[in-house]
C-alpha positions, -999 to 999 in steps of 0.1 A, spaced: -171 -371 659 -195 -342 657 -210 -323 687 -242 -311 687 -244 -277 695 -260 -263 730 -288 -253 712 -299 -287 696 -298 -301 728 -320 -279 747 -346 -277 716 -349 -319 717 -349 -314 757 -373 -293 753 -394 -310 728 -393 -343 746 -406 -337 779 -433 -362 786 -458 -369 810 -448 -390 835 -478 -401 844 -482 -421 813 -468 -455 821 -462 -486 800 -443 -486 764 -438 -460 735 -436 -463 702 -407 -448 681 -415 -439 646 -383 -424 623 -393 -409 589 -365 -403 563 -377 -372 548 -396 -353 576 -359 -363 596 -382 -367 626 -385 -393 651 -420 -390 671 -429 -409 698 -464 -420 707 -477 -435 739 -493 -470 733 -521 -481 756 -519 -515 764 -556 -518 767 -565 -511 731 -530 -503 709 -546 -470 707 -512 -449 694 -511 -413 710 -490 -385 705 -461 -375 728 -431 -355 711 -413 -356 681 -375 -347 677 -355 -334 648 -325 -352 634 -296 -336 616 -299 -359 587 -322 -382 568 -339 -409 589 -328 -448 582 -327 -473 611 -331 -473 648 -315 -494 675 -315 -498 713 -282 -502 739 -288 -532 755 -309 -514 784 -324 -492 762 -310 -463 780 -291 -451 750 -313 -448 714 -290 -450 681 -303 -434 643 -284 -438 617 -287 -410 587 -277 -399 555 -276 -359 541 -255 -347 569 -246 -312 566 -215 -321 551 -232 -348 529 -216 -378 553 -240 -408 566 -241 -410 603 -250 -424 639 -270 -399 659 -268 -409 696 -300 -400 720 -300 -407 759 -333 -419 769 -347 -416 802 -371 -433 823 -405 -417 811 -387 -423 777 -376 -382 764 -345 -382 741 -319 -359 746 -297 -359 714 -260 -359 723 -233 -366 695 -240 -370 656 -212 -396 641 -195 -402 609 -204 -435 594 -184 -446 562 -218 -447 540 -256 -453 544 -267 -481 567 -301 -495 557 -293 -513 593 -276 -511 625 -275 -532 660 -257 -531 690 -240 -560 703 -246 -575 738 -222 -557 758 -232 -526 741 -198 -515 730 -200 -519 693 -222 -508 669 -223 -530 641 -241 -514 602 -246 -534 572 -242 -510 540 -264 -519 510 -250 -498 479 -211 -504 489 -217 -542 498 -201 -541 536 -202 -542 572 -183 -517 595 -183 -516 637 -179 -489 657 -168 -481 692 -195 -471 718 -177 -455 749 -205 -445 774 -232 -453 756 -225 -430 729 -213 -441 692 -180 -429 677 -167 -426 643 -140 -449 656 -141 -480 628 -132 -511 647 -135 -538 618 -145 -532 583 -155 -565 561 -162 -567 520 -189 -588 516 -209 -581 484 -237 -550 472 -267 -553 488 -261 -561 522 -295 -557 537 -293 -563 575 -268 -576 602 -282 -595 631 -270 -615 660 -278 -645 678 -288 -651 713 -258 -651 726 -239 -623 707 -211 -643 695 -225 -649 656 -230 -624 632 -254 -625 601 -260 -605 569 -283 -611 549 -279 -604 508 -309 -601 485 -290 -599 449 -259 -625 456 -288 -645 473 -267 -649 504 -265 -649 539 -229 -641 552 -220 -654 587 -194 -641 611 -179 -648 645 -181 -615 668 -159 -609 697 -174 -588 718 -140 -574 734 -124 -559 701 -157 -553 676 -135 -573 654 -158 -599 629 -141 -630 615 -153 -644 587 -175 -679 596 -166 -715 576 -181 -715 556 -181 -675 553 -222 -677 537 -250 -699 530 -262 -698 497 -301 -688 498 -334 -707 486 -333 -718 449 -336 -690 431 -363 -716 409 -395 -708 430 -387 -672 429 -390 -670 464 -357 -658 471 -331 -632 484 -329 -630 518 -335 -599 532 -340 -595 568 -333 -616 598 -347 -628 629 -337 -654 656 -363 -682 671 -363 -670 710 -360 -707 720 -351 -731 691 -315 -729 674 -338 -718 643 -336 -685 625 -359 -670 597 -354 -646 571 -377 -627 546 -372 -631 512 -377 -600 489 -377 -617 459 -413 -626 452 -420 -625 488 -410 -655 507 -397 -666 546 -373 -690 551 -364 -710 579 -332 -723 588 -314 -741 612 -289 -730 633 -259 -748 649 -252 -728 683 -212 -748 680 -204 -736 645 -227 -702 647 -239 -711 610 -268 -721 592 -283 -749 568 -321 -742 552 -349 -760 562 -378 -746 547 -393 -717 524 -428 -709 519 -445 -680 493 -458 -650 517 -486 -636 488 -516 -643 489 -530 -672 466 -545 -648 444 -521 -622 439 -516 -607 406 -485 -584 399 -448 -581 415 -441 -578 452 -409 -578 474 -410 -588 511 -394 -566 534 -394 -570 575 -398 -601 594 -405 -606 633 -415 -632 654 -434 -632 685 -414 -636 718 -437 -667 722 -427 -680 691 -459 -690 682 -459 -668 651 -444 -648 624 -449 -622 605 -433 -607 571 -444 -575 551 -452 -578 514 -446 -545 490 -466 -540 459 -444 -527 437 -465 -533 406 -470 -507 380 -501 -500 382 -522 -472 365 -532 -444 386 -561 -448 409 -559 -489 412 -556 -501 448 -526 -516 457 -522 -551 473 -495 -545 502 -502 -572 527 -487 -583 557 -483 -621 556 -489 -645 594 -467 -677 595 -478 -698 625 -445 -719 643 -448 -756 648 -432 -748 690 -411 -778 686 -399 -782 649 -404 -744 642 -423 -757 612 -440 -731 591 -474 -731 581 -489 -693 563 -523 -685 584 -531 -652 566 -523 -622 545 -536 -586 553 -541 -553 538 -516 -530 550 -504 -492 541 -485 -491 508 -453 -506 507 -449 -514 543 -404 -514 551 -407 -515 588 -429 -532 615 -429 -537 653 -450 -561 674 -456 -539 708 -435 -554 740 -478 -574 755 -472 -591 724 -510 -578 714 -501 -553 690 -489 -547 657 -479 -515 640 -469 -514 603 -453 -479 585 -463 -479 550 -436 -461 537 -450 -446 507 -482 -438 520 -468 -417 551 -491 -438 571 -487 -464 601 -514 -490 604 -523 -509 638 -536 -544 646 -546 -564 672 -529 -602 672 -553 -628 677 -532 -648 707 -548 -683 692 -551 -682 655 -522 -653 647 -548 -630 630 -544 -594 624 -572 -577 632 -572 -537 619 -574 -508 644 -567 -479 637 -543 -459 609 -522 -428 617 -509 -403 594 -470 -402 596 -444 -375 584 -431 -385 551 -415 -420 547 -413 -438 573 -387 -457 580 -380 -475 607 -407 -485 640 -396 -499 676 -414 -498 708 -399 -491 743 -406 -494 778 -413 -463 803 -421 -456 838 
């Protein structure tokens, strides 16, 4: 595991003191090629994003994940100095500074990581080399130490867990799959589920390849987005077995949409009244011409967790990552090839995005979360 020298740590000490006086939530931004993560103070009033600190990382920017109390904040990277991916740990305070601690050696690039319940492992699903790896987290800090390592298949896209922290699930856009394991929380060890993946929606409507994951907060339900087309799925969940059979898919595009497009990010509101899934143009289209990047709201039937699309709306171009703000009022969308992060207000009875505000961003952002403060 790498140390950080004494001088990193006093520069992001430094450069993350914050006013204590502001009170309520910030938003963490992480952009791949500005190797930043900046934090801005979110008013609760109006989603009005403000600026409070920025801090350097010692590689390129990918994902971002909480401990369990959100004391600790994880980043994982690529372009170390010695060309490894990594896991950069950060302590986080009360008024929400980051002090960067350790940098550790991953075995390649994780387009995503999460921390298991009792906030010992690490777990990072690794698109190009189709796997999953854990890692031991001793005192809140990551370590190179590889506690399980499980072939899956390429594009391994995201690893999630349910409620209770005993299932594991990764979704695959090009086998069309969503691989399930059983986690125990003691070792970090995975064990492959029976069956060991779900096979995703028929690959006939387009509307395929899962991509990213999220659990219902009070049904045994889980969605995924599905880049293929641009899609959401919804699918039952059997707390016994820890596996899943699909229920439902719907298109995310807009009725009228001409060209390609791949869904990205998926969250759900901890009401569970609605969803939401980004939609990426990536169209060729001739210099000049707009492009139709959209973020798609899917209202939740609260007792079948029923889909019904409510909306589609403009958004930054081709929007990876998206947070909805801890009032539940509030999203924020990074378009990541427009170095731009665009805010709306939720509608709390219909679902829909109303446009604030848009705030330049370093260069491709990446990943968006928001945290409490004091």
């Amino acid at each position: 595991m790498k140390r950080t020298s004494i001088g990193m740590i006093l520069f992001a000490m430094v450069s993350c003191a914050v006013d204590r006086a502001s009170a309520g939530q910030l938003l963490y931004l992480a952009s791949t090629k500005g190797k930043t993560i900046v934090a801005y103070e979110v008013d609760s009033a109006t989603g009005k994003l403000t600026k409070r600190f920025a801090v350097d990382l010692p590689g390129n920017a990918g994902p971002l994940a909480f401990s369990p109390d959100a004391t600790f904040v994880y980043a994982a990277m690529t372009g170390l100095e010695d060309g490894k991916a990594g896991v950069a740990t950060f302590k986080r305070t009360a008024d929400g500074s980051l002090t960067l601690l350790t940098t550790a050696h991953i075995t390649s690039r994780a387009p995503y990581i999460r921390v298991d319940k009792s906030g010992t492992t690490l777990l990072a699903a690794h698109y190009g080399d189709g796997d999953v790896t854990t890692y031991r987290i001793k005192d809140g800090i990551c370590t190179d130490e590889l506690l399980d390592h499980q072939i899956t298949e390429k594009t391994a896209h995201c690893i999630e867990l349910d409620p209770t922290g005993e299932f594991a699930f990764v979704p695959h856009t090009s086998p069309n799959k969503v691989y399930q394991f059983r986690l125990n929380s003691t070792t970090g060890k995975l064990t492959p589920n029976d069956p060991p993946f779900v096979p995703g929606p028929d690959t006939g409507h387009r509307y395929h390849e899962p991509r990213h994951y999220a659990h219902h907060p009070k049904l045994d339900l889980a969605y995924t987005s599905n880049e293929n087309g641009g899609g959401i799925t919804a699918w039952k969940f059997d707390p016994a077995s820890g596996t899943l059979r699909e229920l439902q898919t719907l298109c995310t595009l807009p009725p009228d949409y001409s060209g390609e497009s791949a869904a990205a990010d998926i969250k759900i509101t901890a009401d569970a009244r609605f969803a939401f899934v980004s939609n990426r143009d990536i169209t060729k289209r001739k210099p000049g011409d707009a492009t139709q990047d959209t973020l798609a709201a899917v209202a939740l039937d609260p007792k079948s967790g029923s889909m019904k699309v409510i909306g589609h709306y403009p958004t930054a171009h081709h929007p990876r990552s998206f947070c909805i703000d801890l009032t539940g009022n509030f999203i924020f969308a990074a378009g990541r090839r427009a170095a731009t992060l665009v805010a709306y207000r939720i509608n709390q009875k219909t679902g829909e995005l109303n446009k604030l505000a848009e705030y330049q961003t370093d260069e491709i952002p990446i990943w968006v979360m928001c945290g409490s403060v004091e």
